[in-house]
N, C-alpha and C positions, 0 to 999 in steps of 0.2 A: 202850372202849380196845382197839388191838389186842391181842392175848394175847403175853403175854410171849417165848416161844417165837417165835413169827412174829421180831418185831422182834430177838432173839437171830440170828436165822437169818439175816435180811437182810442182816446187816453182812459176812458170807460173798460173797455176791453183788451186794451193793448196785455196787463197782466195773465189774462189767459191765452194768446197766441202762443203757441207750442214753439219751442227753437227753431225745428223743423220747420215750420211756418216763415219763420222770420226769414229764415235762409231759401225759400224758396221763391219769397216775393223777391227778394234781391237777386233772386238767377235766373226772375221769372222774363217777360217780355219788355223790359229793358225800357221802363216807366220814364220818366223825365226826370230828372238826376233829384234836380232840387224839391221834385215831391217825397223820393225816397226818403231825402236827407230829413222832410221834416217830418215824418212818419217816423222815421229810424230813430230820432232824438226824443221825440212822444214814447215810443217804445226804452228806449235807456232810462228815461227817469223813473218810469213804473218797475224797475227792473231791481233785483238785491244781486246782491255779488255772484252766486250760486248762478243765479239765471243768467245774467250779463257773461257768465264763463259759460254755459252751456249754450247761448245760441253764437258766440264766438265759432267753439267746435263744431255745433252746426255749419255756420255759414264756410268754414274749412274744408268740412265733408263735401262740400257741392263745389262745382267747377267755378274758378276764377271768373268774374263775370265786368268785362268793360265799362267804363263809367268817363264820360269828360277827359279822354285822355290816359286815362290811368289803366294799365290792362289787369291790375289787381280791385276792379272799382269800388266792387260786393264788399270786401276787406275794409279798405280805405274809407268808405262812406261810415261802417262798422266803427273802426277804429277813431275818425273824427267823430263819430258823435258821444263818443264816451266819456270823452274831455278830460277831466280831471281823473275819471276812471281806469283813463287808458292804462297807464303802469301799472296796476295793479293787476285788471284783468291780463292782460298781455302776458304779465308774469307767472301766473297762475295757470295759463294755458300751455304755456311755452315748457314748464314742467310735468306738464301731462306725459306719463312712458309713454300711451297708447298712440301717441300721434306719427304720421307718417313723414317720412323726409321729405319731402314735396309739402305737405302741411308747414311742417316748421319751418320751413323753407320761405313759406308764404309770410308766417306770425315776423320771423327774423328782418323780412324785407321793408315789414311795417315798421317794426322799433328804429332799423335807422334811418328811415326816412322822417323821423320826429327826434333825432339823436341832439342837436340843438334843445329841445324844450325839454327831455328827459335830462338830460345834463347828465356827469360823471359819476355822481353817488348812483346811479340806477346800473351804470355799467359794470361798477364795481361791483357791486352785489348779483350780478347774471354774469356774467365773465363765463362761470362753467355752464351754464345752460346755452349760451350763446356760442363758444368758441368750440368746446370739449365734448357735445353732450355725444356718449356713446351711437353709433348706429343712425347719425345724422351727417353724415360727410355732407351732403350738396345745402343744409343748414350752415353747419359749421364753415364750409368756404365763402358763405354771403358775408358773414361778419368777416371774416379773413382778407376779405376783399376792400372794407373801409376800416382794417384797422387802424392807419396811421392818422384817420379824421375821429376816431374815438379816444386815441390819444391824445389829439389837440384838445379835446373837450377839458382835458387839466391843466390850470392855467397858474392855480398858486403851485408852491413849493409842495405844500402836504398836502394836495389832491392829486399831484405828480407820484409820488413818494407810494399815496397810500394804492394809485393805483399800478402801478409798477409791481406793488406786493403782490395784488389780486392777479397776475400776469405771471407772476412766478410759483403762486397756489397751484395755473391749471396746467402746468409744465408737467408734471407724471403722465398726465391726459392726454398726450398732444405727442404728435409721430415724428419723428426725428425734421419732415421737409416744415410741419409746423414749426417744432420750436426755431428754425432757421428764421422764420420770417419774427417769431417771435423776441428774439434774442435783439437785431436791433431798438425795436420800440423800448423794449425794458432798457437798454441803456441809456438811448435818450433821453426817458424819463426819470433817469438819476437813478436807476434800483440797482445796479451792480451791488455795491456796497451790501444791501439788503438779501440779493442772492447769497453771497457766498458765505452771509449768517445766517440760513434759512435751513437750516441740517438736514429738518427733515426732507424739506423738499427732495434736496439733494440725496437722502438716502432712498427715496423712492424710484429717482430714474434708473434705468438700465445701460449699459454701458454704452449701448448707442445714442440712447439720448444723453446723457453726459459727456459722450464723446460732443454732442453736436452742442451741448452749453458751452464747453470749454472753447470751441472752436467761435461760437456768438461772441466770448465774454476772452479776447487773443492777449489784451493788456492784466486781466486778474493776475495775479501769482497764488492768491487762496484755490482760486478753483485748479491752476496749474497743479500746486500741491498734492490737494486732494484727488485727483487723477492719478498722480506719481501713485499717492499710496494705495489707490485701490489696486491699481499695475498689480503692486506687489504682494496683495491680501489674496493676486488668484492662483 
C-alpha cells in the first residue's frame, strides 16, 4: 500500500495533476491496485466536474490497463472511485461526439456493470446515448447485449410503462435487425398500448422499419391498420 505520508501529501497537489498525468500513472507500471485506488480517490475529491470529465477522456485515450482481474482495470478503479459522481460523469462523457467506438465502447461496459446501483431512471434518460448513438455500432451492441437485464431493472408498473416509452423514442434510430430485438422487450414491458399512440414515432420510421414493428407488434390491429394505410398513401 502506498505509505501513508505520500497519499497525505497528494491531496496538496493532486488539483494540479494534468488528465494526462492521471491516465498515465494508471497505464503506468502496474502499482499495486489498492495504492492506486487510494491515490485515484485523493485525486476525485480535489476534482470539479469539468476535471473529473476530462481525466475520464484521458484515461480512455490510453490503452485499457489490467487490474485484479478486470481487463478494463485503469477504467474500473476510475469509475469506482467517483462514487456518487459516477452517473453523472459517465453521462457527460458518454455524450462526447469526439469519442471513438472502442472508447464508448469501453464507457458503455462500465455503466452496466454498475446497472444495479444506477437503477432504471438512469437508463431511461441514456437509452439513446447507449443503444442509438450514431457511428457507435460495437457501443451500441454492448448494451444490446444486456438489454433484457436493463429491462428487469423496472419492477413497478410505471417504471415499466415509462420505460417501454423511452424504448420506443430510439425506434427511428435503430436498423430494422435492432428494432427486432427491440420489439420484444417493449411488449413485455406492457408498451404496445403506448407504441401504437406515439404518431410521431411511427411517422418517423421508414417502411422497413415499420415493416419490422408491425411484424414485433403480430397481435396490434392499430399498427396493422396503419400499414394497410400507408400500403395505400404509396
Amino acid at each position: 500500500m502506498a505509505p501513508n505520508s505520500v497519499i497525505a501529501g497528494l491531496g496538496s497537489v493532486a488539483a494540479k495533476i494534468e488528465p494526462s498525468g492521471v491516465a498515465s500513472a494508471l497505464a503506468g507500471g502496474k502499482p499495486e491496485a489498492q495504492a492506486v485506488k487510494q491515490i485515484v480517490r485523493v485525486i476525485v475529491f480535489n476534482a470539479d466536474r469539468d476535471r473529473r470529465n476530462a481525466i475520464t477522456v484521458a484515461i480512455l485515450s490510453s490503452q485499457p490497463v489490467p487490474y485484479e482481474g478486470e481487463p478494463d482495470g485503469s477504467l474500473s478503479i476510475w469509475a469506482d472511485a467517483l462514487g456518487e459522481e459516477f452517473a453523472a460523469t459517465f453521462r457527460d462523457v458518454l455524450a462526447e461526439t469526439h469519442l471513438t467506438d472502442d472508447q464508448a465502447q469501453r464507457l458503455v461496459a462500465q455503466i452496466l456493470a454498475r446497472k444495479q446501483s444506477l437503477g432504471v431512471q438512469f437508463f431511461v434518460s441514456e437509452l439513446a446515448s447507449l443503444f442509438a448513438f450514431a457511428g457507435r455500432s460495437k457501443a451500441n451492441a454492448v448494451a444490446f447485449s444486456q438489454i433484457d437485464e436493463i429491462a428487469a431493472l423496472a419492477r413497478s408498473q410505471g417504471q415499466r410503462s415509462v420505460l417501454a416509452s423511452a424504448f420506443i423514442a430510439i425506434l427511428p434510430s435503430c436498423s430494422v435487425a435492432q428494432i427486432r430485438m427491440l420489439a420484444p422487450v417493449v411488449r413485455n414491458l406492457g408498451g404496445t398500448t403506448n407504441l401504437e399512440k406515439n404518431a410521431s414515432v411511427l411517422a418517423e420510421l421508414d417502411d422497413e422499419q415499420f415493416n419490422a414493428v408491425v411484424e414485433g407488434f403480430p397481435e396490434s390491429k392499430p399498427l396493422q391498420r396503419t400499414l394497410s394505410q400507408r400500403v395505400k398513401e404509396v
